[in-house]
LUMROPA-519487 format. One record per atom (N, C-alpha, C): atom name; x, y, z. Coordinates in nm, 3 decimals, decimal comma, m for minus. Each point is the difference from the previous one (the first is absolute). Layout:
N
@atom:CA c1:X c2:Y c3:Z
...
//
This chain:
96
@atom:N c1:10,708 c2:6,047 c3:m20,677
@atom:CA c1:0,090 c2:m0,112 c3:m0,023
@atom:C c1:m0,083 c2:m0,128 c3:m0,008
@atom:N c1:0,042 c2:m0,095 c3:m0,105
@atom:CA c1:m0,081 c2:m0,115 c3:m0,028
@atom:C c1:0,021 c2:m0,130 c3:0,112
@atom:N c1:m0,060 c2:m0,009 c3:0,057
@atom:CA c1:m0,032 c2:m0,142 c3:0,121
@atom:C c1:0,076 c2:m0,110 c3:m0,041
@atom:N c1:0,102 c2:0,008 c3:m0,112
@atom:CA c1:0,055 c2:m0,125 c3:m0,026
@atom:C c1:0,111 c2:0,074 c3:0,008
@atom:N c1:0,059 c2:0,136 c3:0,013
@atom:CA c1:0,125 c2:0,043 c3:m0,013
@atom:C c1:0,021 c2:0,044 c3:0,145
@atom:N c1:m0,049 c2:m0,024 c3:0,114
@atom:CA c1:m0,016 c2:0,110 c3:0,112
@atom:C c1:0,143 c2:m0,095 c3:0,062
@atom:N c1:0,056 c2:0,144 c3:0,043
@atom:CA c1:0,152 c2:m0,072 c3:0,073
@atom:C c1:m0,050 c2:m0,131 c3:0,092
@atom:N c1:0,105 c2:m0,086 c3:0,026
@atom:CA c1:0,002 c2:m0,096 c3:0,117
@atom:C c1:m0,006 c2:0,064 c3:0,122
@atom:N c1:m0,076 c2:m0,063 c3:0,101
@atom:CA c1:0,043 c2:0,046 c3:0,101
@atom:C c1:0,035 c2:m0,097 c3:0,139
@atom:N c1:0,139 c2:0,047 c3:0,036
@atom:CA c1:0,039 c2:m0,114 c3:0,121
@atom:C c1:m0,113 c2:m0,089 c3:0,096
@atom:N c1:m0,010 c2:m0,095 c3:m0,001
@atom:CA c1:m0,106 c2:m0,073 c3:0,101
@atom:C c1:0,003 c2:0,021 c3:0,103
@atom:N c1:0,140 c2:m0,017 c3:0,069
@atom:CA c1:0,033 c2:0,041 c3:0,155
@atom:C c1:m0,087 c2:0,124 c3:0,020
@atom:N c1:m0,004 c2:0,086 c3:m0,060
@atom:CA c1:m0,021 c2:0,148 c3:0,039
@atom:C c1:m0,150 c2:0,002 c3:m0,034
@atom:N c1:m0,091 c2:m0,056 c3:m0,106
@atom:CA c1:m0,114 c2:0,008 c3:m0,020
@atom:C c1:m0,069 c2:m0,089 c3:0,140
@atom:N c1:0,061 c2:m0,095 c3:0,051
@atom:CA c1:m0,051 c2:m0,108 c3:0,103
@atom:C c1:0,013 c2:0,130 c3:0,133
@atom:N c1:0,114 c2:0,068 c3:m0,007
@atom:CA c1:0,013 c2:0,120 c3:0,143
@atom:C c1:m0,098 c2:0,087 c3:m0,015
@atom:N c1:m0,050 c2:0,019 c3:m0,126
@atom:CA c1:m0,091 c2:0,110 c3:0,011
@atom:C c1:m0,137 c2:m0,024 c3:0,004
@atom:N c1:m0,026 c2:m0,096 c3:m0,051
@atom:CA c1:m0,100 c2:m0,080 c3:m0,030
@atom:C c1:m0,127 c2:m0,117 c3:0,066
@atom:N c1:0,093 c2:m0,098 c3:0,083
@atom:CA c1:0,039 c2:m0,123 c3:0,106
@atom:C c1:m0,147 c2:0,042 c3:0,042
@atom:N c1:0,021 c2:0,100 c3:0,113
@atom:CA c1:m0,143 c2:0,018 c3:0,118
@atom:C c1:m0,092 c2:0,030 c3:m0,084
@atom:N c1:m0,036 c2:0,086 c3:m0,127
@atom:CA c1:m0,126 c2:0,060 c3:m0,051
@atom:C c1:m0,027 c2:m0,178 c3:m0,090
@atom:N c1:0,067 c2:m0,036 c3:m0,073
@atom:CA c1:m0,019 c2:m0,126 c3:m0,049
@atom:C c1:m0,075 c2:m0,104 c3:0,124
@atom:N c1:0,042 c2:m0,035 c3:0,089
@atom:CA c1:m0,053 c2:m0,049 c3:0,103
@atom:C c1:m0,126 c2:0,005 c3:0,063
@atom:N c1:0,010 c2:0,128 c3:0,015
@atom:CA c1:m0,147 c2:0,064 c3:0,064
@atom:C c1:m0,073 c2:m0,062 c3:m0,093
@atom:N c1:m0,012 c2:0,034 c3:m0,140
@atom:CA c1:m0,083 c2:0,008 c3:m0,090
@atom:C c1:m0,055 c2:m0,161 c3:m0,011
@atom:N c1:0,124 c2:m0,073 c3:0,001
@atom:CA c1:m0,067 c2:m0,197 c3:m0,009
@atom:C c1:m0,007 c2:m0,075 c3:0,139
@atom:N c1:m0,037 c2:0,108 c3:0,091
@atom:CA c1:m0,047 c2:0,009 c3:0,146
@atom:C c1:m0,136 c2:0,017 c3:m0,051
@atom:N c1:m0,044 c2:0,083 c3:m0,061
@atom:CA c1:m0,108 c2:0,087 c3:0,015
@atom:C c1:m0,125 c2:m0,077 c3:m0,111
@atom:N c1:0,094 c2:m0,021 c3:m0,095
@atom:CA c1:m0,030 c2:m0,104 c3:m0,130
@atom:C c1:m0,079 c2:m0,152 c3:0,086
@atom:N c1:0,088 c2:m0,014 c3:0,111
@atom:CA c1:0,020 c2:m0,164 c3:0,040
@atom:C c1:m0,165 c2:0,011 c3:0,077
@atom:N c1:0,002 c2:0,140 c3:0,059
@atom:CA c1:m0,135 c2:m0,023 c3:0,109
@atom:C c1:m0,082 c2:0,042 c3:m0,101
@atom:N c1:m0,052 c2:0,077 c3:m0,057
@atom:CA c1:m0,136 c2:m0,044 c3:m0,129
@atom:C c1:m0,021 c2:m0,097 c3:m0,058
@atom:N c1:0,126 c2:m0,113 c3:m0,064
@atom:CA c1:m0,004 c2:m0,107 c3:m0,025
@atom:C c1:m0,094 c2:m0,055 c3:0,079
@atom:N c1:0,030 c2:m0,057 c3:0,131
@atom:CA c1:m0,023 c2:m0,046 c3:0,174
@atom:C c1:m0,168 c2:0,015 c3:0,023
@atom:N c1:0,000 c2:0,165 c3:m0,024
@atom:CA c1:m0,149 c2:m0,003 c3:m0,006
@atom:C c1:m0,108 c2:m0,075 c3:m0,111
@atom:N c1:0,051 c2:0,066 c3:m0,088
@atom:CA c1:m0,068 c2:m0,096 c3:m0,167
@atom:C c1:m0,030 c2:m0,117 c3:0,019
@atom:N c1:0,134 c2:m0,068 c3:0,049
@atom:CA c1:m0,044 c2:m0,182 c3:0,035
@atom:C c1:m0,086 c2:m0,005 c3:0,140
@atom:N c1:0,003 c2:0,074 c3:0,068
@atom:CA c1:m0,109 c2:m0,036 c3:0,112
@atom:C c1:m0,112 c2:0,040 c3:m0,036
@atom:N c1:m0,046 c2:0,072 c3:m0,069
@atom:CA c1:m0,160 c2:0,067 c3:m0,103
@atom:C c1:m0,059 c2:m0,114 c3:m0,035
@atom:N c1:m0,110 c2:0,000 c3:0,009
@atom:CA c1:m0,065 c2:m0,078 c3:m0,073
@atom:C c1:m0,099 c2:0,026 c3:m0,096
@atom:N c1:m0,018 c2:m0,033 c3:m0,131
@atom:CA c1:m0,086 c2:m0,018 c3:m0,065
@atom:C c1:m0,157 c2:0,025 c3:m0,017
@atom:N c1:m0,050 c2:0,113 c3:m0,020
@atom:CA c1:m0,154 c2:m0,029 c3:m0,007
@atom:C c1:m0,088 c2:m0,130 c3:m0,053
@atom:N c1:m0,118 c2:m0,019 c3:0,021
@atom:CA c1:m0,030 c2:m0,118 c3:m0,032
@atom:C c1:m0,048 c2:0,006 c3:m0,163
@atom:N c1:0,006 c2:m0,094 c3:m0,101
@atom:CA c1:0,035 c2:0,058 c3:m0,135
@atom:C c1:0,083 c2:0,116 c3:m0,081
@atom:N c1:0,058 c2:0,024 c3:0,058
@atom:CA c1:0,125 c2:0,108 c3:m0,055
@atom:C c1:0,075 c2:m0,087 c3:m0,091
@atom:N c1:0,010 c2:0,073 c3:m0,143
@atom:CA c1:0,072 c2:m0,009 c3:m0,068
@atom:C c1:0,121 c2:m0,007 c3:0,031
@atom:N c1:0,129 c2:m0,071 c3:m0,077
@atom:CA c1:0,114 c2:0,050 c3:0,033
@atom:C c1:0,055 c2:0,143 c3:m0,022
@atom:N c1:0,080 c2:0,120 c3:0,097
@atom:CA c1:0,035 c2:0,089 c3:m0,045
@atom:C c1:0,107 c2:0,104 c3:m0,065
@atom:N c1:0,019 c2:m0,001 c3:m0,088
@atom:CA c1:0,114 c2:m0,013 c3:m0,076
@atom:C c1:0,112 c2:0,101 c3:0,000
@atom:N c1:m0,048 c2:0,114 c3:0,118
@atom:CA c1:0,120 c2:0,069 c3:0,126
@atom:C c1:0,094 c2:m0,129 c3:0,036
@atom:N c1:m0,075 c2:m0,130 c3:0,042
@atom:CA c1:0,067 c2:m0,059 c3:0,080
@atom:C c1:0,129 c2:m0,073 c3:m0,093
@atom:N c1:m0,068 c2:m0,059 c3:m0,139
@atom:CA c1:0,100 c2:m0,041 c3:m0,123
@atom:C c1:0,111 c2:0,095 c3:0,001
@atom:N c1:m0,076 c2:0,121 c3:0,017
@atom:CA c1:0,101 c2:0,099 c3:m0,010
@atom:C c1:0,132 c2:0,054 c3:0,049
@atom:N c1:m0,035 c2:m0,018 c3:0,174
@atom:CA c1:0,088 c2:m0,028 c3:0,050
@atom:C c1:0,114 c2:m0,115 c3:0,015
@atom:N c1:m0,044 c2:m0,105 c3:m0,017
@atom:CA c1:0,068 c2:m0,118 c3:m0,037
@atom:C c1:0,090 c2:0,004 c3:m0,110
@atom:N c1:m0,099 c2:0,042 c3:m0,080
@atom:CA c1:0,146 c2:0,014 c3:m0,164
@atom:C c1:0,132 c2:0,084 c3:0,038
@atom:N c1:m0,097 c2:0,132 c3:0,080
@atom:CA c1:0,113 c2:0,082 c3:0,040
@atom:C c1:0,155 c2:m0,073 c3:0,032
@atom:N c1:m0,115 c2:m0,025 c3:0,124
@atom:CA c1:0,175 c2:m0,119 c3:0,077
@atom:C c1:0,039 c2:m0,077 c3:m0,057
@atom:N c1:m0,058 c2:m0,073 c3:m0,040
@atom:CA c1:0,114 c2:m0,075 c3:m0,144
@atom:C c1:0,091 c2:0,072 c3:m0,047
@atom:N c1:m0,059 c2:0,097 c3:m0,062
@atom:CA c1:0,098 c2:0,054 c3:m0,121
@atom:C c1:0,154 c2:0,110 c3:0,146
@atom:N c1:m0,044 c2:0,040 c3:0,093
@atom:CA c1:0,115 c2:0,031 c3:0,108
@atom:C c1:0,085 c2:m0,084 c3:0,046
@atom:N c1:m0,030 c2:m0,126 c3:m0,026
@atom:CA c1:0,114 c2:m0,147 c3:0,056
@atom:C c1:0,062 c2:0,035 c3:m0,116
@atom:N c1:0,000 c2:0,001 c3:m0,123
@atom:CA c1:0,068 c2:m0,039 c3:m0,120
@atom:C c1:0,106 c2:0,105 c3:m0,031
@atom:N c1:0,129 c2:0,012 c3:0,080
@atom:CA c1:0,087 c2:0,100 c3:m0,042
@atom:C c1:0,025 c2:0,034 c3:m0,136
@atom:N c1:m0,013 c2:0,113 c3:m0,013
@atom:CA c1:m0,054 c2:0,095 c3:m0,140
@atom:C c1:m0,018 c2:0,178 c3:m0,013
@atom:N c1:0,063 c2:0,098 c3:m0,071
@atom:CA c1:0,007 c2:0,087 c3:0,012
@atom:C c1:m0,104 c2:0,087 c3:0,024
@atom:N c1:m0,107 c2:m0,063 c3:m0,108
@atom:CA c1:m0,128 c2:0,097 c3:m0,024
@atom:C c1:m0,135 c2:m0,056 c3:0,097
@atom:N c1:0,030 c2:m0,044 c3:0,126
@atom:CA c1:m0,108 c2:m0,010 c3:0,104
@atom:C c1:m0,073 c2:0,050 c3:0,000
@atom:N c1:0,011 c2:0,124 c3:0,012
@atom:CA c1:m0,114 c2:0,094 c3:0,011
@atom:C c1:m0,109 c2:m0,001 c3:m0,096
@atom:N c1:0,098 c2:0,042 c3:m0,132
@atom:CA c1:m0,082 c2:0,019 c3:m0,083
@atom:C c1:m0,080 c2:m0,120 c3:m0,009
@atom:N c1:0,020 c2:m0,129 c3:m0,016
@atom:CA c1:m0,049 c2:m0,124 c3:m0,012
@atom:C c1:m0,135 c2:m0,001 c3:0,084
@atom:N c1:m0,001 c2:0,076 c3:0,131
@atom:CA c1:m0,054 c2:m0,034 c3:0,130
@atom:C c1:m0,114 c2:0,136 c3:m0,018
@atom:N c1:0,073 c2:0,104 c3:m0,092
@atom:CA c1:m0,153 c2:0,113 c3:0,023
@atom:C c1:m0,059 c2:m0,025 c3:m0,148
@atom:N c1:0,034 c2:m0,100 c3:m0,112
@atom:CA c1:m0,044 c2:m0,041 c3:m0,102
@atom:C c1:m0,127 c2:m0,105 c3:0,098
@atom:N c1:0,006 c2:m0,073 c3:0,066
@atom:CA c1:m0,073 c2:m0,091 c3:0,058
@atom:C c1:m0,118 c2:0,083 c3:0,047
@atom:N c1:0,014 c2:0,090 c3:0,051
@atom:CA c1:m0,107 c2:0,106 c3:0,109
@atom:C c1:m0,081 c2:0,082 c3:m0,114
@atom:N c1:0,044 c2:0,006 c3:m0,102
@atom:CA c1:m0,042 c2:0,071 c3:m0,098
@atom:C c1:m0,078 c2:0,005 c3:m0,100
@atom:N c1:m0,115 c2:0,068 c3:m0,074
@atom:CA c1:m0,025 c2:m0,037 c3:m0,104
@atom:C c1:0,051 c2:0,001 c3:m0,120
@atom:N c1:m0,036 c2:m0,053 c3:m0,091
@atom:CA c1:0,023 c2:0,035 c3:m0,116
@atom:C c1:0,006 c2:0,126 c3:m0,089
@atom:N c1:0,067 c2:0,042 c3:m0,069
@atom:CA c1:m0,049 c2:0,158 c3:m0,059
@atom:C c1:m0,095 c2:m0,003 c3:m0,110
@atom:N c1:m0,096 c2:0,072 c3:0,030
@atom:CA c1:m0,115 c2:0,029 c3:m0,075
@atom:C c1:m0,028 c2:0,101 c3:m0,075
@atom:N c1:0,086 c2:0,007 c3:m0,131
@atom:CA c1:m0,012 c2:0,145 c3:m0,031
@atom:C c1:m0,134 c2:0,097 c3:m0,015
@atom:N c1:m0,144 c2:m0,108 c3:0,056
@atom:CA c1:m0,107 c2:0,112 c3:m0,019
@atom:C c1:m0,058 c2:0,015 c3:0,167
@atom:N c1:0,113 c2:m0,021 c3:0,077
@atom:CA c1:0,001 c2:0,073 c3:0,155
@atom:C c1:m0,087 c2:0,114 c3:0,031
@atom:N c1:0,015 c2:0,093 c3:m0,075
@atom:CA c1:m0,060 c2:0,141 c3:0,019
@atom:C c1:m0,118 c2:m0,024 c3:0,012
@atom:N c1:m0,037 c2:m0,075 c3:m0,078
@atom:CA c1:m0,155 c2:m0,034 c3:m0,066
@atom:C c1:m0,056 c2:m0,120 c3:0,106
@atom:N c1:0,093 c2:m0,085 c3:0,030
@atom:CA c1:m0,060 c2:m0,043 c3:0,106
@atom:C c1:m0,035 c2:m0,003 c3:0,096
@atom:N c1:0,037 c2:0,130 c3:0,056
@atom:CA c1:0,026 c2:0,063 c3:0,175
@atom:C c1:m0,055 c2:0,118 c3:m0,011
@atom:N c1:m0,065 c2:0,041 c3:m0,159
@atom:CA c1:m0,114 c2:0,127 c3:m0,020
@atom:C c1:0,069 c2:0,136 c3:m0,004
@atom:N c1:0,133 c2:m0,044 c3:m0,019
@atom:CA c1:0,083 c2:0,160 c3:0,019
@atom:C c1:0,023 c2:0,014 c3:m0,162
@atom:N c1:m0,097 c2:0,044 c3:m0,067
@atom:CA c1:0,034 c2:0,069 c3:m0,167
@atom:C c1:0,125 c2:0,069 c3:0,000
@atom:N c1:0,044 c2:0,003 c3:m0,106
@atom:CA c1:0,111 c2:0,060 c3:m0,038
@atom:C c1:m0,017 c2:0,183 c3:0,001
@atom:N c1:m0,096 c2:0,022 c3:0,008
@atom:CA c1:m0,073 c2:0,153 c3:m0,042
@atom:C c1:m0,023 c2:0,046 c3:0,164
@atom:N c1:0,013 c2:m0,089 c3:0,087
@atom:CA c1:m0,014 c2:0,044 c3:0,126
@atom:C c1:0,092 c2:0,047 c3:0,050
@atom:N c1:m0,018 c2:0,120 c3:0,112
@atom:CA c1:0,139 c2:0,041 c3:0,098
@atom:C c1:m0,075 c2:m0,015 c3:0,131
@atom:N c1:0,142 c2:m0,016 c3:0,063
@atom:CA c1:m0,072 c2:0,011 c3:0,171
@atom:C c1:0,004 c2:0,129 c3:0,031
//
């Protein structure tokens, strides 16, 4: 079924089922944050662009919107490379 046709589903009941594992999770989110900002920096370190990374993330999770996710594992992700095989040395002629 296509992600734009998927039934509604009641809020009340997604928040009952949902509520504590949602929680935990921007509990859990909140203390890595916590740590990150108490880290410090090596001396000449580039900026690192995990960290952009994470940031865009949360941006784009404030912005009520259907396709979060996808938005959010597009961010974590590379690009598709259709000569992958070839770049990671796995020929097409190879089996495991």
């Amino acid at each position: 079924m296509a992600m734009n046709h998927m039934p509604k589903r009641n809020l009340t009941a997604v928040l009952d089922r949902d509520f504590l594992e949602i929680r935990a999770k921007i509990l859990e989110l909140a203390a890595s944050l916590d740590r990150l900002d108490r880290a410090t920096e090596p001396p000449g370190a580039h900026p690192d662009r995990r960290l952009a990374q994470i940031r865009l993330a949360l941006e784009v999770l404030s912005i009520p919107e259907p396709s979060r996710a996808e938005t959010v594992q597009r961010i974590f992700s590379h690009d598709y490379d259709p000569q992958w095989h070839e770049t990671f040395g796995l020929g097409l002629n190879q089996r495991s």
